[in-house]
Each structure stands twice: as C-alpha cells, then as structure tokens.
LOGUKE-662561 format. One record per residue (C-alpha): residue number from 1; x, y negated, z negated. Coordinates in steps of 0.02 Angstrom, whole numbers, always signed. Layout:
// LOGUKE-662561
(site NUM, (X, Y, Z))
...
END
This chain:
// LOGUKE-662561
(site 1, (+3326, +326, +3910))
(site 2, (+3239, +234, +4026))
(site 3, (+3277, +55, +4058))
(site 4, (+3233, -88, +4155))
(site 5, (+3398, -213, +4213))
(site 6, (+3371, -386, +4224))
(site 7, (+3500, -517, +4285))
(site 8, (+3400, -696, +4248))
(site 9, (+3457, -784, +4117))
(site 10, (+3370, -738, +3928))
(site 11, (+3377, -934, +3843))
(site 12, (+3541, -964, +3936))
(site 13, (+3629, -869, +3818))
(site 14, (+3654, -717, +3921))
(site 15, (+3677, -669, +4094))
(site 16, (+3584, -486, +4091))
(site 17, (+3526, -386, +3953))
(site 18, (+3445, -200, +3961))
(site 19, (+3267, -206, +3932))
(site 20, (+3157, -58, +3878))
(site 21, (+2972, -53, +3888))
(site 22, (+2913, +83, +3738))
(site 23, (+2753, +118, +3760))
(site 24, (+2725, +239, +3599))
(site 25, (+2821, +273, +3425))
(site 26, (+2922, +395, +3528))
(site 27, (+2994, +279, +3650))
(site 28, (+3051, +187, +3484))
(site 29, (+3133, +344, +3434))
(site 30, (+3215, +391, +3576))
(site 31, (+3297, +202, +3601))
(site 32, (+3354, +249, +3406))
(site 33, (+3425, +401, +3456))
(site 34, (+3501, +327, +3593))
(site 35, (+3599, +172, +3516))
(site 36, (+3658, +314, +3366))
(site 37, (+3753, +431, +3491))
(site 38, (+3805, +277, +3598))
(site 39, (+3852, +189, +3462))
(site 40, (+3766, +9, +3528))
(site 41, (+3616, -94, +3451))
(site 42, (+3469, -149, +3511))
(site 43, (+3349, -293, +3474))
(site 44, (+3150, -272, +3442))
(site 45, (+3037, -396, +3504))
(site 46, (+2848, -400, +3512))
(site 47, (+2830, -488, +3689))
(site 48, (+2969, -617, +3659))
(site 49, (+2852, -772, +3674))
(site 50, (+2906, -863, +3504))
(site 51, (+2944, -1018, +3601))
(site 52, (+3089, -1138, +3521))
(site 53, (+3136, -990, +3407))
(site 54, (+3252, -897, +3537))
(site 55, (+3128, -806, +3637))
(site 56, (+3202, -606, +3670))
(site 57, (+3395, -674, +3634))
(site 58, (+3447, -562, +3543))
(site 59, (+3525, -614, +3353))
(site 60, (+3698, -543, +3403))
(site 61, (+3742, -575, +3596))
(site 62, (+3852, -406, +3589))
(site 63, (+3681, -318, +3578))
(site 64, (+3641, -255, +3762))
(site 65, (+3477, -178, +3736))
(site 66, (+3318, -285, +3693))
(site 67, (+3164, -174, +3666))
(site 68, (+3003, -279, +3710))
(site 69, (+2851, -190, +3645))
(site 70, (+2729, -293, +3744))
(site 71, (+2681, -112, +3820))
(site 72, (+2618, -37, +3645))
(site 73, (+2438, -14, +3613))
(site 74, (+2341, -171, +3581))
(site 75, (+2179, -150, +3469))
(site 76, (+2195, +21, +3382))
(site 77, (+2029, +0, +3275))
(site 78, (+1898, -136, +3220))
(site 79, (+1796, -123, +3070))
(site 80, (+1674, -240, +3113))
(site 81, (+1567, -254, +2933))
(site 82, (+1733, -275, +2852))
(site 83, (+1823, -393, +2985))
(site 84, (+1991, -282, +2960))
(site 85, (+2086, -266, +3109))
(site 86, (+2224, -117, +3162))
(site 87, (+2312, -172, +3287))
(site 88, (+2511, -117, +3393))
(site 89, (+2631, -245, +3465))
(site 90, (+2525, -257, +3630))
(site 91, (+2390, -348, +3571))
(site 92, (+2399, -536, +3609))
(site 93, (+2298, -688, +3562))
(site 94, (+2218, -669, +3718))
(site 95, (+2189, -499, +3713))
(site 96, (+2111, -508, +3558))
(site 97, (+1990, -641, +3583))
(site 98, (+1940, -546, +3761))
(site 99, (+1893, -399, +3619))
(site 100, (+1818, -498, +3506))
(site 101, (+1707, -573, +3644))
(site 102, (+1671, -436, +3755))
(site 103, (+1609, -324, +3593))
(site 104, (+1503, -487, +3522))
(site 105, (+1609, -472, +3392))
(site 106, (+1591, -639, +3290))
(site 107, (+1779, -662, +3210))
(site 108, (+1928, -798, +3248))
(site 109, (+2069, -748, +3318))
(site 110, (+2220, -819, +3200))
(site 111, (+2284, -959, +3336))
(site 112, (+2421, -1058, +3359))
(site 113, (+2500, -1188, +3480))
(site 114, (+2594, -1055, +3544))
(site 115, (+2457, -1000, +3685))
(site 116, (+2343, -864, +3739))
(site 117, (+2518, -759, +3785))
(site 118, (+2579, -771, +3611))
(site 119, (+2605, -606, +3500))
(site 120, (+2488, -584, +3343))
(site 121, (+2599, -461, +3259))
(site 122, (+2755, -545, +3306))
(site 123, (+2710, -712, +3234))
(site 124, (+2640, -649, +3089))
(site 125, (+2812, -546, +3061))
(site 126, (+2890, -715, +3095))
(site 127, (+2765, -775, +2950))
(site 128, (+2698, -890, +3039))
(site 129, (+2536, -1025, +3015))
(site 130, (+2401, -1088, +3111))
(site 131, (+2253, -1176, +3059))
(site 132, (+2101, -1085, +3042))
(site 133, (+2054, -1044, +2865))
(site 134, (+2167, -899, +2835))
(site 135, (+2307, -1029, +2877))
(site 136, (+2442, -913, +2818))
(site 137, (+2468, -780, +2937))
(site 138, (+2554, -667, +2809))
(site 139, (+2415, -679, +2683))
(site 140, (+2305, -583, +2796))
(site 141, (+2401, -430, +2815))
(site 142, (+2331, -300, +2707))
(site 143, (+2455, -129, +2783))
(site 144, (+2596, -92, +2899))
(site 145, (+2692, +57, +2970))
(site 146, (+2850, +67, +3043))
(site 147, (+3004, +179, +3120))
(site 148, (+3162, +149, +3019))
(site 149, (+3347, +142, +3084))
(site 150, (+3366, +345, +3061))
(site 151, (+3200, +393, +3177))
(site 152, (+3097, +402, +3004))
(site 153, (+2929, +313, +2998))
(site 154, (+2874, +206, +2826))
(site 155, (+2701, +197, +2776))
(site 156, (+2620, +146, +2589))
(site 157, (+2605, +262, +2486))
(site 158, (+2407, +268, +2487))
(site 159, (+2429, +295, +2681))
(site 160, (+2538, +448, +2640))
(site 161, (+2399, +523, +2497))
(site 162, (+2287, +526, +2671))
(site 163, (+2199, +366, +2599))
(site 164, (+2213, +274, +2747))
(site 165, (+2032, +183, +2745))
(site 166, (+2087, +126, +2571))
(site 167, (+2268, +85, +2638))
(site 168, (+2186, -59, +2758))
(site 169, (+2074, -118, +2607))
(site 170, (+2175, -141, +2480))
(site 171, (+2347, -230, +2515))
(site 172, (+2462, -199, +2362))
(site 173, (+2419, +5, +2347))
(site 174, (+2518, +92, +2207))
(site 175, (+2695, +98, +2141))
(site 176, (+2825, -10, +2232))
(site 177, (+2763, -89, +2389))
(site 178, (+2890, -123, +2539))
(site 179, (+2775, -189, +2662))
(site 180, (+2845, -353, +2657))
(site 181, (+3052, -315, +2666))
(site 182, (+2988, -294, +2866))
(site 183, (+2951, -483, +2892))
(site 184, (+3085, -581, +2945))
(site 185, (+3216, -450, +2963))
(site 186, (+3300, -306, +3035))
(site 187, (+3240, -142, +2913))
(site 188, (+3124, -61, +3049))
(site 189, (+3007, -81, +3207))
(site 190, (+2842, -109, +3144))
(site 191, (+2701, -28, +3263))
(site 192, (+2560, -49, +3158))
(site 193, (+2483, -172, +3081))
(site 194, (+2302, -214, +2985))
(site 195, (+2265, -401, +2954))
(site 196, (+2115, -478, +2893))
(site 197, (+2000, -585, +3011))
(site 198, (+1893, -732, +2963))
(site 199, (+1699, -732, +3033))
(site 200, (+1670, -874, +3182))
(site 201, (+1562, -994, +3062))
(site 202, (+1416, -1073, +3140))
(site 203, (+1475, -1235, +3154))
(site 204, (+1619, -1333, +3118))
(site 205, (+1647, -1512, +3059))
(site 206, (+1774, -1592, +3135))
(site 207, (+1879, -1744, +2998))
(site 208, (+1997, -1877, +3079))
(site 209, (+2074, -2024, +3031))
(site 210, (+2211, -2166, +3076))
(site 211, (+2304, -2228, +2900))
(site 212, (+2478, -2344, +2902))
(site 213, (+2628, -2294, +2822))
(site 214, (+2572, -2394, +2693))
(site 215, (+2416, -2286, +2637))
(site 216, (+2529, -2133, +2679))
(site 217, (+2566, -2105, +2499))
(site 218, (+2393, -2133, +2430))
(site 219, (+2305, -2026, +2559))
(site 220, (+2441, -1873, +2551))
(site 221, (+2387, -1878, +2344))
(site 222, (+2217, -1876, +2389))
(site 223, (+2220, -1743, +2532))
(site 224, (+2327, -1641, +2399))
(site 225, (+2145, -1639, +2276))
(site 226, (+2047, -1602, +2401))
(site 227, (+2154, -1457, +2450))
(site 228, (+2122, -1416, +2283))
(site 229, (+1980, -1399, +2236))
(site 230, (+1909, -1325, +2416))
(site 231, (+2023, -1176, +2444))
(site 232, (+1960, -1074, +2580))
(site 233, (+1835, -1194, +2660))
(site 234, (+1961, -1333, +2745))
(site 235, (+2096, -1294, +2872))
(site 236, (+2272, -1344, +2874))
(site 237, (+2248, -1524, +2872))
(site 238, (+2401, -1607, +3016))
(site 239, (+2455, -1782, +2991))
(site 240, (+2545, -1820, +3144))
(site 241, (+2659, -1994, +3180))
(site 242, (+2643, -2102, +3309))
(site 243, (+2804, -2032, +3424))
(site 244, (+2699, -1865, +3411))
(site 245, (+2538, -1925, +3459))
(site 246, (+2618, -2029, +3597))
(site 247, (+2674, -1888, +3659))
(site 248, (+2518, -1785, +3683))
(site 249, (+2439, -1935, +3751))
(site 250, (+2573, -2006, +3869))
(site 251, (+2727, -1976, +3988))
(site 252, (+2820, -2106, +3872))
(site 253, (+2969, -1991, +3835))
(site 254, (+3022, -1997, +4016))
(site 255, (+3017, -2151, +4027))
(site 256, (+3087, -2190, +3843))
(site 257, (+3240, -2062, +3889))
(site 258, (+3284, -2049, +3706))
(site 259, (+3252, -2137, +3541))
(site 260, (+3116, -2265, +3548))
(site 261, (+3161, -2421, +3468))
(site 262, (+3036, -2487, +3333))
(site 263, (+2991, -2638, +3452))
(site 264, (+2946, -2520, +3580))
(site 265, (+2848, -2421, +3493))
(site 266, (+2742, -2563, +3404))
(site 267, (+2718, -2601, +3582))
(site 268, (+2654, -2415, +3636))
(site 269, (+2559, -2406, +3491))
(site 270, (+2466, -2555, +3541))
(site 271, (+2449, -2509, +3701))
(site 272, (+2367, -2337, +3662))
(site 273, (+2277, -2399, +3506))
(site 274, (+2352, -2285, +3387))
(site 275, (+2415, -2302, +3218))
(site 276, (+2580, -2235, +3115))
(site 277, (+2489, -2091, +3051))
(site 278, (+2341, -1995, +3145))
(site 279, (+2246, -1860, +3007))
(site 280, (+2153, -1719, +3077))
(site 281, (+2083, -1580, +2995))
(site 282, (+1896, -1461, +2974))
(site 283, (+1770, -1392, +2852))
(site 284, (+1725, -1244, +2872))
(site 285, (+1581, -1143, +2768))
(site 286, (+1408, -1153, +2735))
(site 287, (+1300, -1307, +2776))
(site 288, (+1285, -1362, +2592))
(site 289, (+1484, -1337, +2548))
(site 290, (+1518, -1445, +2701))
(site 291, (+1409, -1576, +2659))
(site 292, (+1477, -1589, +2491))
(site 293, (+1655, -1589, +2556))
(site 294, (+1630, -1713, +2674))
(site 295, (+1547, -1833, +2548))
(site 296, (+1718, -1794, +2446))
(site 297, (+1817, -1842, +2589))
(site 298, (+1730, -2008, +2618))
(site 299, (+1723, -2055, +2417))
(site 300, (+1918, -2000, +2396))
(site 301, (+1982, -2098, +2542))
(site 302, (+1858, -2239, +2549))
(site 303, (+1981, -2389, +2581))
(site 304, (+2104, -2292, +2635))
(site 305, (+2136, -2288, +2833))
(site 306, (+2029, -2346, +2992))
(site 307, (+1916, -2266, +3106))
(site 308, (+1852, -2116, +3010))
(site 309, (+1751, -1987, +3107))
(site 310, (+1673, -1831, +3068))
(site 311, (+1608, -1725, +3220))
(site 312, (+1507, -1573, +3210))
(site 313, (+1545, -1427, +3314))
(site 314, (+1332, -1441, +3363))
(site 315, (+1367, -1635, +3415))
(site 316, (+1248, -1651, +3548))
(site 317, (+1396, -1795, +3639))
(site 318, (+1495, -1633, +3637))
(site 319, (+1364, -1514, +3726))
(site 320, (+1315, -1637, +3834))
(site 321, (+1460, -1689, +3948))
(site 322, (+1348, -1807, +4031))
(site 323, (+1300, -1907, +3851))
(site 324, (+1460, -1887, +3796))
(site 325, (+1555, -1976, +3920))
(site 326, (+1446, -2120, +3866))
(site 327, (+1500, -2122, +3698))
(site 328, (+1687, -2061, +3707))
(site 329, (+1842, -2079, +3825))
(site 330, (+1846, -1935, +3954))
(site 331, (+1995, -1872, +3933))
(site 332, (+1986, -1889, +3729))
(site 333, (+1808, -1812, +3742))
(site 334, (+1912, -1641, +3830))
(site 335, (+2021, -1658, +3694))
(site 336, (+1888, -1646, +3560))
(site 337, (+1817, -1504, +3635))
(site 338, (+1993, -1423, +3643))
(site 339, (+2001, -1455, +3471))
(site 340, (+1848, -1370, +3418))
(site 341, (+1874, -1220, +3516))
(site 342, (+2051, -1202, +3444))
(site 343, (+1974, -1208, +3261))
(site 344, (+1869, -1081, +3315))
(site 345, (+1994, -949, +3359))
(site 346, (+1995, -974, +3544))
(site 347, (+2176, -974, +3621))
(site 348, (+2243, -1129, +3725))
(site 349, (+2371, -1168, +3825))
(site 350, (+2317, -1349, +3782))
(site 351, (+2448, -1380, +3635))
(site 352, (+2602, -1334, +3734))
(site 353, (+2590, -1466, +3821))
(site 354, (+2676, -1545, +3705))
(site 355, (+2850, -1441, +3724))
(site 356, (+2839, -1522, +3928))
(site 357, (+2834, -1711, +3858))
(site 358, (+3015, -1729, +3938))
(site 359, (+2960, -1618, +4100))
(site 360, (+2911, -1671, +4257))
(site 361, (+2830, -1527, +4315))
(site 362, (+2626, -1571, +4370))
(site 363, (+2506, -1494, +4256))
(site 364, (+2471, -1378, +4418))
(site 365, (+2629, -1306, +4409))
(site 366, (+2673, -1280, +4223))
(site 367, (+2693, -1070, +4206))
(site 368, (+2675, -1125, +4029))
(site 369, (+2815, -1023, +3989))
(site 370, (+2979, -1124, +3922))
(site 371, (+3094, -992, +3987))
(site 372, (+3038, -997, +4162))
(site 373, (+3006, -1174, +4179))
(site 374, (+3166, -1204, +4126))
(site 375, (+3110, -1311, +3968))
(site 376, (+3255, -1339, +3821))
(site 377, (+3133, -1324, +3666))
(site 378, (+3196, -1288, +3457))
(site 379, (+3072, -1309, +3327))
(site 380, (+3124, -1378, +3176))
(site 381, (+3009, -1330, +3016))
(site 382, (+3049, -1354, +2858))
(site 383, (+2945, -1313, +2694))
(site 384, (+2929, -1462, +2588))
(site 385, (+2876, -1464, +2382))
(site 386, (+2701, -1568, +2390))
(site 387, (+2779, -1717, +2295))
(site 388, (+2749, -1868, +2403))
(site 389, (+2936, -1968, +2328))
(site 390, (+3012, -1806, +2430))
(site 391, (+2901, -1828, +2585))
(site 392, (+2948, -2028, +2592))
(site 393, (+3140, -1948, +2575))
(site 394, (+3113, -1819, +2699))
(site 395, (+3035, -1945, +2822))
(site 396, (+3190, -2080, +2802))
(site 397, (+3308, -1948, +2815))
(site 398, (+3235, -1881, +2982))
(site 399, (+3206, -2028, +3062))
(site 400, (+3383, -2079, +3039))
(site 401, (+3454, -1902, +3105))
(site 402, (+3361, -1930, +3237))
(site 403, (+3398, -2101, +3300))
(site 404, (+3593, -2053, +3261))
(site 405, (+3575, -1907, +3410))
(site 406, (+3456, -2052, +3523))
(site 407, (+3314, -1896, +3511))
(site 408, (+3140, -1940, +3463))
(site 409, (+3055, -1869, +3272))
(site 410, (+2887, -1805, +3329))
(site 411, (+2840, -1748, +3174))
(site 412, (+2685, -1671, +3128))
(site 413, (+2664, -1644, +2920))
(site 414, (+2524, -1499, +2902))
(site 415, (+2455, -1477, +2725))
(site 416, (+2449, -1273, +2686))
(site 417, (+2393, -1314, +2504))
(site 418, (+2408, -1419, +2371))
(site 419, (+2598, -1356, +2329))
(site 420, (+2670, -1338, +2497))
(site 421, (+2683, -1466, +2661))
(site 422, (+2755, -1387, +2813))
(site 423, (+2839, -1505, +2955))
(site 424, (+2856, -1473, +3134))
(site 425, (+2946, -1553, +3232))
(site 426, (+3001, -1518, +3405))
(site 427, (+3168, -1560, +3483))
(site 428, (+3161, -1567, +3641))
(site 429, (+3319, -1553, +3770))
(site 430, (+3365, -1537, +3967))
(site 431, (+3426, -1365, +3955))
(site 432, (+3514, -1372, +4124))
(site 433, (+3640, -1534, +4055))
(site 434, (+3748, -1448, +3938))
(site 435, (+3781, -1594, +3833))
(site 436, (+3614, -1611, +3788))
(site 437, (+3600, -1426, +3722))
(site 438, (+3738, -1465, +3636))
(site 439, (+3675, -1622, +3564))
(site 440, (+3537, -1530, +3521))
(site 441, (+3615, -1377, +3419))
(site 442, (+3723, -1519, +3340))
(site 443, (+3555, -1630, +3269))
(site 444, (+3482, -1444, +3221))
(site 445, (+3637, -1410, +3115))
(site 446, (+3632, -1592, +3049))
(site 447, (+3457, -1554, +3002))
(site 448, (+3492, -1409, +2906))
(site 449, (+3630, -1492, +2794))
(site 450, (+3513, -1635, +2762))
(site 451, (+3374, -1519, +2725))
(site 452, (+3479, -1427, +2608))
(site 453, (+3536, -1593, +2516))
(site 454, (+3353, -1627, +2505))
(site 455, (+3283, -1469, +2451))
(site 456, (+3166, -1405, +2594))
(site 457, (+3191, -1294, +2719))
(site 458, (+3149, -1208, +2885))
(site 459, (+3016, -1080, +2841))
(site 460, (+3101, -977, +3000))
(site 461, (+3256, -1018, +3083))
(site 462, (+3289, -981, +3288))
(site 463, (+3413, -845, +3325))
(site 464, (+3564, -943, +3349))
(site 465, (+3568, -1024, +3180))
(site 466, (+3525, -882, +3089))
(site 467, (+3699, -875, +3038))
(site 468, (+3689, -1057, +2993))
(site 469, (+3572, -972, +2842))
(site 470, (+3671, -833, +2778))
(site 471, (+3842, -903, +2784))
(site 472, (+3780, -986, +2634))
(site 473, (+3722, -841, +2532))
(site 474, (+3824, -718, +2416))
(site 475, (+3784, -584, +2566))
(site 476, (+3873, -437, +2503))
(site 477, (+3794, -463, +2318))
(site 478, (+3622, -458, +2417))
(site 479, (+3482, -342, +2387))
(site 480, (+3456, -363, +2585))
(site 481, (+3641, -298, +2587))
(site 482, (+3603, -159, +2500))
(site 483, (+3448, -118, +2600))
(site 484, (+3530, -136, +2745))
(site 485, (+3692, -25, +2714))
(site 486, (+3590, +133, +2665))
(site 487, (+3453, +130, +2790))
(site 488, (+3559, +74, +2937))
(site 489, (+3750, +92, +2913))
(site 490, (+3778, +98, +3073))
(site 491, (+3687, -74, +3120))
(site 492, (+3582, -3, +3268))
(site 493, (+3433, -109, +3224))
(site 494, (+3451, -297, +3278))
(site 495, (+3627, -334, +3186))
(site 496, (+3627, -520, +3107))
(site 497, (+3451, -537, +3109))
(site 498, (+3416, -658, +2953))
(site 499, (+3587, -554, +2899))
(site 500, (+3775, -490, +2939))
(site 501, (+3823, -358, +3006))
(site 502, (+3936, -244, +2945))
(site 503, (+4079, -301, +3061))
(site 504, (+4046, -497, +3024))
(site 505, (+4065, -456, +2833))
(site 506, (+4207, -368, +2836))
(site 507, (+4300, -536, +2926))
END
C-alpha cells in the first residue's frame, strides 16, 4: 500500500499519522484489504478542511492511517437542463464554481463560510447548511455509492436494475433505501455522489436590518411567517449579536482578551454604530415573487427595528465603485458586494475571517487554513425548536456559560425554516497555551450538558466529543450497533465515529 508519512502535527492531537492519497475505488479497496490482514483502522476524509470540527484527526487516535480522498475525481457528469450534478470526493467549492463558469453553466455552487478549499461532498456528508436556497445540504442529494468495510460497493437498487439516469432523478428509488445510514458515520467510503443545484437567478435582493433585544421576540415570530409562507424563494435568514458583528468588523477581541463586559460593549456598540441584533437575509425568484415578498417584509416588520435596507444585486451603487463610494462606507460597500457574490454561489475566503478575530496574523499572511496558521477554532451548533420562550432560554443560558469560562458568545441564530433555528457559534482559543484548549474543551462540554437540559443540540459534533454523544445512548441496543457489527466486525472503517467500537463497548 502506498503511503505518504507525515510528522506535523494533525489538530495537535497527534504527532504523525499515515496518510494515503486514493485516487480511484481501487485504492479504497486496497487500503480495506490492507487494514483486514493488518488488523489496523483507518479514517476517511474528503480533503480534511471541516474547520472547528477536527479537521483529518482521526475519531480514535489509535487509528494510524487517515485516507484523504482529495485526489478522487472531481466532476464526474453535469446534466445541464436538469441542474443534477455527479460528482467524487475531489471536487471542491472552488473547483466547482471554476466548472460551472468555464462551461457558462448558470448554477450556484452550495457555499459556505468554510472557503473556496472546502469539500462539497464532505460537508454535505457532515449535513451541513449554507444559505443559498437549497439551504440544507442534505436535501439536495438525490443518489450515492459507496465501498463498504468488506471491499463490497452499495448502490440503490434502481442503480443496480441499470437505471442509473433514473437513480440521479429520483431520490427515494424502490424498496428500502440506505443512502442516508452513510451521513454522519462510519458504514462505508462514499465516492459518488449526485446533488441537486439551484439556477444563478438574475438578480438578487439583498434584506437587512438592526432590531434590540427588545423587538427580538416579535421579529423572530414574524421572520418564522414569512419563512412560511415563501419556502424556496428566501435564504437562510442570520441574525447575528453584537459580539459577532464586532468581530467581523473589528480587532476588539485582542484587545478585549476575553469576555466583554456589558459596559464595554454598550461602548463598542456605540462606537461602531451597531445594534444587539443585526438581520440579514435574500429573496430570491422571479421579479414579481420578490416584489411581493419584499412588500411582506416591510408590512410584517414595520415598527419593528432601525435602518431597513433592501439592495438589489443590479444596484447601480454596487456596479459602480465610483457612485458607490458616495453613498456607502468603503469598506462596508466590499462587504456588500461580498455578500452578494456569496448568495450567488461564489466561494470566499471572506467569512473566515472571522475564525482569526483572536489572530494577529496581517490579512497578507493568513494561509486561511486553521491548521497551518496555528488557529484554536470549535464550532458550537446546536439545533433549536422555533419557539422563541426556548431561544430567550438558550440565549441566557449561553451568555452565562460563556462569561463563566471569560470567552466571548458570538452567536449567529440562522433561520432554516419555520420549525428549526440553527446557532453558530465559534469558540475561539490560543491553541499553543494549553490551558486555554483546555478551557475550551471544558466550556464545549459545559455546553453540551446545558444544551441537553435545554433540549437542543449540536446538529454535528467535532471528533473529540463524539464520545461526549454516545456515552449517553443505549449503544449496544442500537440499530447503528447492529449495522455496524455485521458489516464491519472487525472495526477497520473509522472506529468511534458518531459510535463505539467494539473494544470501547466491551469496557
């Protein structure tokens, strides 16, 4: 088997681990056939850029191998009428808009603030969100194959009656389907995937919005009706607090060095004219469904918040750098342009900015890559029940947490749909001080039990507190268990992944 040794550190968890480059389903096999007559596991990752998550650490640090399939093919096929998209592990977010671009091909990519380097199929198997229309990255995959522990591959079952056009068309096929036992876990490597991509509209309308904790209530309710009643034609809407904005906009956690005090951050907030809440969110769809959502907007939240501002994609300020700079800030007309090109599909490097609020490093020297700019990042992101006396909970209950471990709550609520708010919030450390890791592991795992109490929780977890998950579940009773034990007994295939292994239940 061919393999690649590395000695720099993976998420300073481990000093070396073995990584293999396959660059076709029989690379996969052969690292399978490998681990099962060397009795050792190995670890699948797409390209290992889920930033926050745990990057390419493996789920068990016993496991020496870590297969990155960054090498498999990228774009497999494009079915331009349809906008259905077959795609390997190789393909990126920059990759794909390149295609898209290069063939005139007028679809979004499925972004997210992860950056042009992040994995399409590897945050979608993460089930991961962005904000473009199809929001939900899971919802658009329609088919997947994939080699299981024994060197077998899985396909649908239309895929194996040689219906492989109808496969990609139609999601659910017939009889049992097992597509989705292969997100979030550790049943096979998936090499193929078909997902479902949204036409570029020709213009976009831009919605934001500053409201006080006050009208927070009252405009979540409203937002939530909106939602509603215009699935399909409005992005994830973010509502993002002041600490968050702050830090997009400023250097103010360096100089904060912790928790910001509520006198401070009147006084910041002041300073940068900002409010407690900042709502942002776009219309998408024809010219007459956006001018009837925007007029919705305006009626539903009339009273509700301050400087209210809806930009269209075709804003003439926006096209015209020279006007524009007349009208708006400099730097906050770059960010509106950001913005739109994001909600268009187009990668960025522009939201991870965010993850070096406590760095140092000049803009001119940021790798944008966490692991190599040595960057101590965790995302927390829970799934909250759209009932705003639970978000008011949720919100006291964090910002105490986090003024406990002297960390700041940049929290960022995103409405999905009108059942289900998901927060993000990063936590951001000095990875080279090891009491602030551990400070940091220790407000993650105080976040979890509070979540629990609450009733939300993380919609993905990072690697090292996987365990924190399934500690709490009746493992062995498990249909995951059960899974698990026939198709791998011999836990080759990425062992405590979202799960035990074999060994750990046993203790």
């Amino acid at each position: 088997m061919h393999k690649q040794t590395i000695s720099r550190c993976l998420d300073n968890l481990s000093a070396s681990k073995n990584i293999v480059y396959p660059e076709n389903t029989e690379g996969i096999k052969e690292v399978i056939t490998y681990c099962k007559e060397n009795t050792c596991s190995f670890y699948p990752v797409s390209s290992g850029n889920n930033w926050g998550y745990g990057s390419s650490f493996p789920s068990d640090e016993n496991t020496q191998i870590v297969m990155n399939l960054s090498k498999m093919p990228g774009v497999i096929n494009f079915d331009a009428d349809e906008g259905l998209l077959t795609f390997g592990p190789g393909l990126t977010q920059e990759k794909l808009y390149n295609f898209l671009k290069a063939n005139s091909y007028e679809y979004m990519v499925p972004v997210t603030g992860a950056g042009p380097e992040a994995n399409i199929m590897g945050n979608a198997l993460e089930r991961g969100f962005g904000i473009t229309p199809i929001h939900d990255h899971v919802a658009s995959v329609h088919s997947l194959k994939a080699i299981l522990p024994d060197g077998s591959t899985y396909e649908s079952p239309f895929a194996q009656l040689g219906l492989s056009q109808l496969d990609k068309h139609h999601k659910w096929g017939v009889g049992p389907n097992f597509d989705y036992i292969f997100f979030q876990s550790n049943f096979g490597v998936v090499y193929e995937m078909t997902i479902k991509l949204e036409r570029t509209p020709d213009k976009i309308v831009m919605f934001m919005m500053s409201i006080s904790t006050d009208d927070l209530n009252d405009c979540l309710l409203k937002l939530k009706k909106i939602k509603e009643t215009y699935k399909g034609f409005i992005s994830g809407i973010n509502l993002m607090n002041t600490r968050r904005m702050l830090a997009m906009k400023t250097n103010y956690l360096l100089e904060e060095q912790g928790y910001c005090s509520e006198d401070r951050l009147q006084l910041l907030k002041a300073k940068h004219r900002l409010e407690d809440w900042t709502v942002m969110g776009a219309i998408y769809g024809p010219k007459g469904i956006r001018a009837t959502i925007q007029k919705d907007i305006k009626r539903a939240l009339k009273g509700i918040g301050t400087k209210k501002r809806f930009i269209s994609s075709d804003n003439i300020i926006l096209n015209k750098s020279w006007l524009g700079k007349l009208f708006v800030a400099s730097e906050d007309l770059k960010k509106i342009k950001e913005g739109f090109s994001i909600l268009k599909g187009k990668p960025s490097r522009y939201p991870l900015n965010l993850i070096y609020s406590l760095s140092e490093i000049p803009d001119e020297d940021k790798k944008y890559n966490p692991l190599k700019d040595q960057i101590g990042i965790l995302w927390f992101a829970p799934v909250i029940p759209y009932k705003v006396h639970i978000i008011n909970e949720y919100m006291t209950g964090i910002y105490k947490i986090f003024e406990a471990f002297h960390m700041e709550p940049m929290v960022t609520l995103t409405i999905q749909n009108e059942n289900i708010i998901a927060s993000t919030i990063p936590i951001l450390f000095k990875k080279t001080e090891k009491e602030k890791v551990e400070n940091a592991h220790n407000l993650y795992r105080n976040l979890l039990k509070f979540s629990l109490e609450l009733g939300v929780y993380p919609y993905r977890l990072p690697t090292i507190f996987q365990k924190e998950y399934v500690d709490r579940l009746n493992w062995k009773e498990s249909l995951a268990f059960k899974l698990k034990n026939k198709l791998d007994p011999n836990t080759i295939l990425a062992p405590n992944r979202y799960s035990k292994s074999e060994l750990e239940t046993n203790k």
